[in-house]
N, C-alpha and C positions, 0 to 999 in steps of 0.2 A: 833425593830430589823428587818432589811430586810430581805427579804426572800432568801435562799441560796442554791446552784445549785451542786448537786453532780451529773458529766458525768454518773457512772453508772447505777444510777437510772433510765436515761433515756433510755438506753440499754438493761435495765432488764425490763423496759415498768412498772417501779413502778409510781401508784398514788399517790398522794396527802395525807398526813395522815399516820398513823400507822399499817393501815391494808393490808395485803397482797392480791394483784390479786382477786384471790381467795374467801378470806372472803368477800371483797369489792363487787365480783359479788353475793355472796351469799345476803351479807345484804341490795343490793338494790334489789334483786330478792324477798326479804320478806317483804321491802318495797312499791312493787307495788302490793301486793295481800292483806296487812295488813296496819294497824295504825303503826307511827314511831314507838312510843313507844313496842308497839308488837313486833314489824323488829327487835328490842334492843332486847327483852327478847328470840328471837327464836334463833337469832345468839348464844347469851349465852347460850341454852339449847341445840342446835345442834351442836358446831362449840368450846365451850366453851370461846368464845372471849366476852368478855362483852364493849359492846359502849354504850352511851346516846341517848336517843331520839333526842336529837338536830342533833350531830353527825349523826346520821340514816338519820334526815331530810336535812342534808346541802351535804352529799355526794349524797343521787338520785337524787336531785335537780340540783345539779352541772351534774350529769351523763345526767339525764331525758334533759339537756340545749343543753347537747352536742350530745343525740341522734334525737332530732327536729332539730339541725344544719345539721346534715348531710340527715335526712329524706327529710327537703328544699330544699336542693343542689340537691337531687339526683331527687326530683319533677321539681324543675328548669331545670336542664341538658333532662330531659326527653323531658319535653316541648319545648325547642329548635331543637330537632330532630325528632320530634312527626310525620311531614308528609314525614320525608323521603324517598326514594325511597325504603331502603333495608329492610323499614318497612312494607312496604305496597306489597312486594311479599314474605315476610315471613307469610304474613296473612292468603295466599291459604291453604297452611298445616295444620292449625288447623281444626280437627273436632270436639272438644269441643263445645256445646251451655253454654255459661255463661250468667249467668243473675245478673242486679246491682241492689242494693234497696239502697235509701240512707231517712234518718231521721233526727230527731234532739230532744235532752233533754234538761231541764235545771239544771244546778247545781246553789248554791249559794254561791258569792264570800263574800266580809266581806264590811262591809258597808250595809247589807242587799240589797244587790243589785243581782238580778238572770240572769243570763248570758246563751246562748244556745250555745250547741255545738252539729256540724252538725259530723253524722258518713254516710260513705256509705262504702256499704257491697258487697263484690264482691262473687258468687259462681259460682256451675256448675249444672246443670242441669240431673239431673239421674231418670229412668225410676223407679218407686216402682214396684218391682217384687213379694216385700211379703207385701202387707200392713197390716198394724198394727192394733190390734183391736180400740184403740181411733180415728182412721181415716180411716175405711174400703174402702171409693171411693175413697181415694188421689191417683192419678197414677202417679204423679212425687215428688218427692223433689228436693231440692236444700243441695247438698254436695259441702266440698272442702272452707269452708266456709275462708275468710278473710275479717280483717277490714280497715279504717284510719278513725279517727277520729281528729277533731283539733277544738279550741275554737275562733274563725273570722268571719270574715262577708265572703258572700257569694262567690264573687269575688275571695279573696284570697284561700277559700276552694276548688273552681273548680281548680286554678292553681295548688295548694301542692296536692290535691288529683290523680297527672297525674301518680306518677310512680307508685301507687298501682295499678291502673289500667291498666299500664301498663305490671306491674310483671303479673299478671293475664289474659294477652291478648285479653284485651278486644279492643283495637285499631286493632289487627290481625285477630281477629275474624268475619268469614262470617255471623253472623247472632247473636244480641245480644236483649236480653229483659228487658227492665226496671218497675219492678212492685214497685211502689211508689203511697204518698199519692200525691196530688193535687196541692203540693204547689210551686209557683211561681220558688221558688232558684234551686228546682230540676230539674224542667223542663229545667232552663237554664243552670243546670249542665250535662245534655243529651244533649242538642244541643249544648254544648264545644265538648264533646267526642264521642259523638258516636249519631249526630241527625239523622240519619237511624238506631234507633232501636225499636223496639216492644215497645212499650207507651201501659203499663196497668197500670187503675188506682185499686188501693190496692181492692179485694171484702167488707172486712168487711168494709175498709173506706165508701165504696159507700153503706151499708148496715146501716152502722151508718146513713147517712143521712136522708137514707126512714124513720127508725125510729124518727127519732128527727121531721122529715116531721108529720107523725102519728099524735106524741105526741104535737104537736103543733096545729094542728088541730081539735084534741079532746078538748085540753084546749078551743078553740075558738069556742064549741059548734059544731062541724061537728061531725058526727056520721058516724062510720067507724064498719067497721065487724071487729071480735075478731080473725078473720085469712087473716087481709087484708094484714098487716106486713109480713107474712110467706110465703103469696100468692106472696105479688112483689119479695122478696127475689127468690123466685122458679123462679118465670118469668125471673126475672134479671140473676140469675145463668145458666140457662137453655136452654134459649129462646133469651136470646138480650134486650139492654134497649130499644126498640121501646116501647112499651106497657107500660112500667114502667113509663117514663117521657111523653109518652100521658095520661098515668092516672093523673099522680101528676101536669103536667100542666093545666087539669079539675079543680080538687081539688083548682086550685090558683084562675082560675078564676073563679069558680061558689062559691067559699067559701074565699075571702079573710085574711088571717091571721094576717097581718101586715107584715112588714119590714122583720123582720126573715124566716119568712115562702116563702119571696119573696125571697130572697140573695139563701136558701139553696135550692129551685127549679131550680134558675139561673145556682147555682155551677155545680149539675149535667148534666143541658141541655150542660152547656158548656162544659163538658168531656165527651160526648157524644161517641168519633173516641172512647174512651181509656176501654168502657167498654163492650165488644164486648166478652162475656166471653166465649161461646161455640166454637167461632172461637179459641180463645188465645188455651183452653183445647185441643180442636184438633191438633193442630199445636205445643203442648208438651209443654206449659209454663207453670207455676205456677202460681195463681190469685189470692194469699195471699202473702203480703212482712210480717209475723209474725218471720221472720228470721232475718230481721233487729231491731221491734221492742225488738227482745229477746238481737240485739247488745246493745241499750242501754244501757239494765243491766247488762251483763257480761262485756262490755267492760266499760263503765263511771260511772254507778250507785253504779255496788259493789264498787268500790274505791273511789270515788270523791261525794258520797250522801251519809254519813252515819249521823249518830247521832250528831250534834253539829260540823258540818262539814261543816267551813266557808270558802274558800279559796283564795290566794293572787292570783288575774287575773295573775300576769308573772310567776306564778307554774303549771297555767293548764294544758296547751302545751306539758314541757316536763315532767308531769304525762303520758298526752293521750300516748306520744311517746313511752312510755314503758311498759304501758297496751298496745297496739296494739303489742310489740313485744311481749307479751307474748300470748296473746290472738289466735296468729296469729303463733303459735306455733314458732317462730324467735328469741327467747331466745337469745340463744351464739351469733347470727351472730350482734344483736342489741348490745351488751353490745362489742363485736371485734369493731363496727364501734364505737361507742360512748365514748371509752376507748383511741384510736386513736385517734380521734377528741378533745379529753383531752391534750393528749400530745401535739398536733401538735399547740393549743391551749394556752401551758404551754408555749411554745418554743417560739412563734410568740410575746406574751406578755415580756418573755425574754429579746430578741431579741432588743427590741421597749426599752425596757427599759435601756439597755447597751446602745443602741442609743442616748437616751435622755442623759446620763450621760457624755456619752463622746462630746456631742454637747455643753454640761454645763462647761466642760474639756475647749473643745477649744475658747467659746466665754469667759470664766474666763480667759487663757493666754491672749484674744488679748487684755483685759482689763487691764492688767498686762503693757503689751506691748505698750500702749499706754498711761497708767499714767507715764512709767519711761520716756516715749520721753517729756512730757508736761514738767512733772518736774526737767527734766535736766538743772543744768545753762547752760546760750549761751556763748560762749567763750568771754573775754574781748582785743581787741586791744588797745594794746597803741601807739601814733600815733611818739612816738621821735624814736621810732626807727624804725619806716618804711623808706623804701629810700625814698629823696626827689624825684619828676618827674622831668623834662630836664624841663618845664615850671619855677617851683619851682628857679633847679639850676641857671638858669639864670636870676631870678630876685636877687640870691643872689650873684652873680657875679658882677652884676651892682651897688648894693647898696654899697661893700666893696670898691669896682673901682678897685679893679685886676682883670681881665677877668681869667678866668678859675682857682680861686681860693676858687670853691663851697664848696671845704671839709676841708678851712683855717678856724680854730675855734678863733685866735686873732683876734677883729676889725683892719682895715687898721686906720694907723694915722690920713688919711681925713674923716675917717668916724663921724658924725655929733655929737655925743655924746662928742667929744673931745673937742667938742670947748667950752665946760662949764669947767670952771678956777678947781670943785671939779675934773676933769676927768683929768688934768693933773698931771704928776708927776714932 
């Protein structure tokens, strides 16, 4: 059966399905924080409506499609306007300092195959006025926290990722900090957007290294004090990597370790500018991104890593698109655009499809219209009763031998046939 179009439905902005507005925001709202099957059982425990898990899964999927359409469009549109004039003198006014971290996880799709999906994290910068007993020397945090997340290659996450960072004004902003690990995609998603900014590379990241530096070294027979690790950590934190990576460039040459021990002394000589910590602390920045590693799990992991949780690559998308709206506290406004995007969505396919039908309409008549001419008989003439031509009449003129006797139907007496004996009477 085709599918069938009642005007008011589209008036009353009703979806797809049996469920009202309403229930339909609730049960994809349960299906981005739960298992389909769950989203089923809480609607029916909250709401009393009972749906299927399939059901659960085929409406956020359809929503989550339609809320990464417009997330696109509006990263798209951004990026075409991005250097504009009225852009770039609304930027004066902000005194905000916003700082970005961006990261990446892996989930696993189905085929046993593990896929990365890159998040970057947009915040604000706030002085710690009371700090807390688990972190007594912290003087700033990072508030105000938002995500975007998307499953791509790198290229296309710099472009989708414009109007988050947008929304966030980080393009207006006099003074922006980037604390991130090391790795190649982020650096050149900082010099997309904002290559005048504060380039810190993460502490623990650069901590982890000394360490694995250590322990590599111990392996290979080098004898190290039981507070050499704690000791560069303080220097490094404290004091600047001068010291740090003159020690550990010692350590390569007077004790070679192999290959490994070569790459992870290269890593840090070469982020040398990024870890410059006492300056960054001074000048109010934060020298941990553990804000972003925490985005992983609240925004991809709770929902897209659980138990027995294989996923089809063209669902990842628009899951992220709807964990970022909730995450991102943007609820109603995701589900307003994504709901729109349905219809407008519904209509368009509509539309195309009336289109198609009545093109089938008119190339059917002209087929019509062109077997009945084929098959038409041609008219038949018969040639005795066409007038003769004035050529004609006057050979029959001559033959009878009465001149102007064309339209006599008796042969003249001289005409030749009479001279045979059966022609006479």
């Amino acid at each position: 059966m085709e599918p069938v179009f009642f005007p008011l439905d589209e008036q009353l902005g009703l979806q797809p399905g049996s469920l009202s507005p309403l229930q339909l925001q609730h049960l994809v709202h349960f299906a981005s924080l739960h298992a389909f099957g769950q989203a089923a059982k809480l609607l029916k425990e909250h709401h009393g409506v009972e749906v299927s898990a399939s059901t659960a899964r085929r409406q956020t999927e359809e929503l989550g499609a339609c809320a990464e359409a417009v997330q696109n469009e509006q990263a798209m549109a951004t990026l075409r306007q991005k250097n504009s004039k009225a852009k770039k003198d609304a930027g004066a006014k902000l005194a905000a300092k916003p700082v970005m971290s961006s990261d990446g996880c892996f989930i696993s799709l189905r085929g046993k195959v593990w896929a990365e999906v890159k998040t970057v994290l947009v915040g604000e910068v706030k002085e710690q006025t009371s700090p807390s007993k688990q972190r007594p020397q912290q003087e700033v945090k990072t508030v105000q926290l938002s995500y975007f997340s998307r499953m791509t290659d790198a290229d296309s996450f710099i472009e989708l990722a414009t109007a988050e960072l947008d929304r966030r004004g980080i393009f207006q902003a006099q003074q922006v900090a980037a604390v991130q690990d090391g790795a190649e995609w982020i650096q050149s998603l900082i010099d997309a957007h904002r290559a005048d900014a504060v380039r810190i590379l993460d502490f623990y990241h650069a901590a982890e290294y000394v360490s694995q530096i250590a322990t590599l070294l111990s392996n290979a027979g080098t004898p190290l004090k039981e507070t050499w690790v704690h000791d560069q950590f303080h220097e490094l934190k404290h004091h600047g990597p001068a010291k740090v990576l003159e020690e550990v460039g010692r350590l390569l040459k007077d004790h070679p370790g192999g290959e490994d021990l070569e790459t992870k002394v290269h890593y840090l000589q070469k982020r040398e500018p990024l870890m410059h910590y006492p300056r960054f602390q001074q000048d109010g920045w934060p020298i941990g991104s553990g804000s972003v590693e925490s985005a992983n799990t609240c925004v991809v992991q709770d929902r897209l890593k659980g138990p027995g949780m294989h996923w089809e690559g063209r669902n990842v998308n628009p899951m992220l698109a709807l964990r970022t709206g909730v995450c991102n506290d943007r609820w109603e406004e995701t589900m307003q655009q994504a709901s729109r995007q349905r219809l407008l969505t519904r209509r368009s396919l509509r539309v195309a499809r009336q289109k198609k039908k009545d093109e089938q309409r008119r190339q059917k008549v002209k087929r019509l219209l062109l077997r009945l001419f084929l098959c038409r008989p041609h008219p038949q003439f018969k040639t005795g009763h066409l007038p003769a031509s004035a050529p004609q009449r006057e050979r029959l003129a001559a033959s009878s031998g009465t001149p102007g006797s064309a339209d006599t139907r008796r042969p003249a007496p001289s005409h030749p046939w009479r001279r045979y004996p059966h022609a006479k009477k």
